[in-house]
C-alpha positions as a Markdown table, in Angstrom:
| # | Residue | x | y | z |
|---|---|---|---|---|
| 1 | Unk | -14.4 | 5.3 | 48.0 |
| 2 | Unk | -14.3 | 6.0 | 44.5 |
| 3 | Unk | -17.4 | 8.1 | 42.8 |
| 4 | Unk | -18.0 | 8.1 | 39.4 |
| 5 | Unk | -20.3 | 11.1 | 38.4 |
| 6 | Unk | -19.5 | 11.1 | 34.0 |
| 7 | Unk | -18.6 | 7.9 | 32.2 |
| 8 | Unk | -18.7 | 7.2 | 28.4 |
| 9 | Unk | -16.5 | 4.9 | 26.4 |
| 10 | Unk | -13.8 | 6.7 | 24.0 |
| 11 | Unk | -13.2 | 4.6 | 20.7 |
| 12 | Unk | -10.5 | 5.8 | 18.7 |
| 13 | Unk | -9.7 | 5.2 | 15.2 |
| 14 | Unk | -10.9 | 1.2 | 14.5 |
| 15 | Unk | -10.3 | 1.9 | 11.0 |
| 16 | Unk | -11.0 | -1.3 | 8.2 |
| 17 | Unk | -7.7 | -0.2 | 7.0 |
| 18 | Unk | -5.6 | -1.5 | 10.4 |
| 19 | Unk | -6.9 | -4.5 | 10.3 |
| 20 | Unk | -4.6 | -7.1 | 8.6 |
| 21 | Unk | -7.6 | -9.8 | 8.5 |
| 22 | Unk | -9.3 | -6.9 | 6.4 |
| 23 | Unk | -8.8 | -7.5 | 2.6 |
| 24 | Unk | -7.7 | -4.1 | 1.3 |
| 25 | Unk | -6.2 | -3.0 | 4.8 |
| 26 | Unk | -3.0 | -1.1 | 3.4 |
| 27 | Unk | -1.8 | 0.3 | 7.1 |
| 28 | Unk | -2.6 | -2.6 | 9.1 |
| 29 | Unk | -1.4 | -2.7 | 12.8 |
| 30 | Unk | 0.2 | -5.3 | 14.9 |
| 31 | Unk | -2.5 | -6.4 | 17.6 |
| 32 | Unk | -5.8 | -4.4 | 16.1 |
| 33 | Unk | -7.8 | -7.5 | 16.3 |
| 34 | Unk | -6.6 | -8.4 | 20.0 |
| 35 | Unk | -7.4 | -4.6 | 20.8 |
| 36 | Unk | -10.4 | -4.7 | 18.7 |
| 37 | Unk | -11.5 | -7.5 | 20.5 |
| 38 | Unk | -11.3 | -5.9 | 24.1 |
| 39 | Unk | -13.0 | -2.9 | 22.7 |
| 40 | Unk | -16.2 | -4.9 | 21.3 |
| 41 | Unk | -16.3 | -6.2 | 24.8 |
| 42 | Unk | -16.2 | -2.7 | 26.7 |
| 43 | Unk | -18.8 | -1.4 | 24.1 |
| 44 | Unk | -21.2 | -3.7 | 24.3 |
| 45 | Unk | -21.2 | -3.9 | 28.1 |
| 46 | Unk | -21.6 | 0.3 | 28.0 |
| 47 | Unk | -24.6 | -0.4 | 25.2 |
| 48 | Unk | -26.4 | -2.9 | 27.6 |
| 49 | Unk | -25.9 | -0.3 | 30.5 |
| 50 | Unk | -27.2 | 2.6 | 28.4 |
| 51 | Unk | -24.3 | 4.6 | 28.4 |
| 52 | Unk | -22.1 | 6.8 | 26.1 |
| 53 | Unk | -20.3 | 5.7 | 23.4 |
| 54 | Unk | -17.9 | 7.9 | 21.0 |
| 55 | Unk | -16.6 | 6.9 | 18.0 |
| 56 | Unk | -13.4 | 9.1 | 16.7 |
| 57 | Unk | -12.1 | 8.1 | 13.7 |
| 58 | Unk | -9.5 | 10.2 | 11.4 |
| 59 | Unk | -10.6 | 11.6 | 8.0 |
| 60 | Unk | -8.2 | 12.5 | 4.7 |
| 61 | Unk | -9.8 | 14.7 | 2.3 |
| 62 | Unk | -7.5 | 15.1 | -0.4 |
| 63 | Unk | -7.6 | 12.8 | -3.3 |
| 64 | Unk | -3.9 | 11.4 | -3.0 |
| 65 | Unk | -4.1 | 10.9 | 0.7 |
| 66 | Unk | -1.9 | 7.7 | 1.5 |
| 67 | Unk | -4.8 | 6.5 | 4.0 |
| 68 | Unk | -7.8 | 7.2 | 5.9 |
| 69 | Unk | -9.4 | 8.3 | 2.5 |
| 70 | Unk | -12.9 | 9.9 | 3.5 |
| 71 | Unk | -15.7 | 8.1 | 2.2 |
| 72 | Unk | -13.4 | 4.8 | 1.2 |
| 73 | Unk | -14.0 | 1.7 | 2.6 |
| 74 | Unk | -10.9 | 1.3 | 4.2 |
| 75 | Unk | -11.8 | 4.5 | 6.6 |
| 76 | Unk | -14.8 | 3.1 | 8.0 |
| 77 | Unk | -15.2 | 1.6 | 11.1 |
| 78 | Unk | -14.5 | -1.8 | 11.7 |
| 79 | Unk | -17.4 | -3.7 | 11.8 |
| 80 | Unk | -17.0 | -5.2 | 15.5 |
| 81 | Unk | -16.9 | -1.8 | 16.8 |
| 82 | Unk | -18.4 | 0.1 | 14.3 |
| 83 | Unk | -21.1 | 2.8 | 15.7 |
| 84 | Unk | -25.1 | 2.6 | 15.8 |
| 85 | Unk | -27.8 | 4.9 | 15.8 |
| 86 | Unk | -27.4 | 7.1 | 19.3 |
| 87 | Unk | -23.5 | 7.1 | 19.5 |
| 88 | Unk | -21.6 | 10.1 | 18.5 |
């Protein structure tokens, strides 16, 4: 029998800018929406069961930065997974 004493869901960097179905997306990924898609489901299944959710997401500072541009719109979180008030 398996225990399980800690859980909380992991997302990691569901940036706008890997989506190709995102307007601006300049890095976009083969298969984000499929993975995007699995992930909404997981999250909101860990919402409804009150448990925690982390959002990591990767952040350029420098001007020039080729993506991931913090404070652009293309470095946000996607929408479908994008955090609310409660998740880190």
């Amino acid at each position: 029998m398996i225990i399980i004493v800690n859980i909380a869901l992991l997302l990691i960097d569901f940036h706008n800018d890997d989506y190709s179905t995102y307007q601006d997306a300049q890095w976009a990924l083969s298969g984000t929406e499929a993975a995007a898609w699995k992930a909404a489901t997981l999250l909101t299944a860990f919402r409804q069961q009150g448990l925690p959710v982390i959002h990591v997401r990767h952040e350029f500072v420098l001007n020039d930065a080729p993506f991931f541009l913090l404070g652009s719109e293309v470095e946000k979180a996607h929408y479908s997974v994008a955090p609310i008030n409660g998740e880190l």
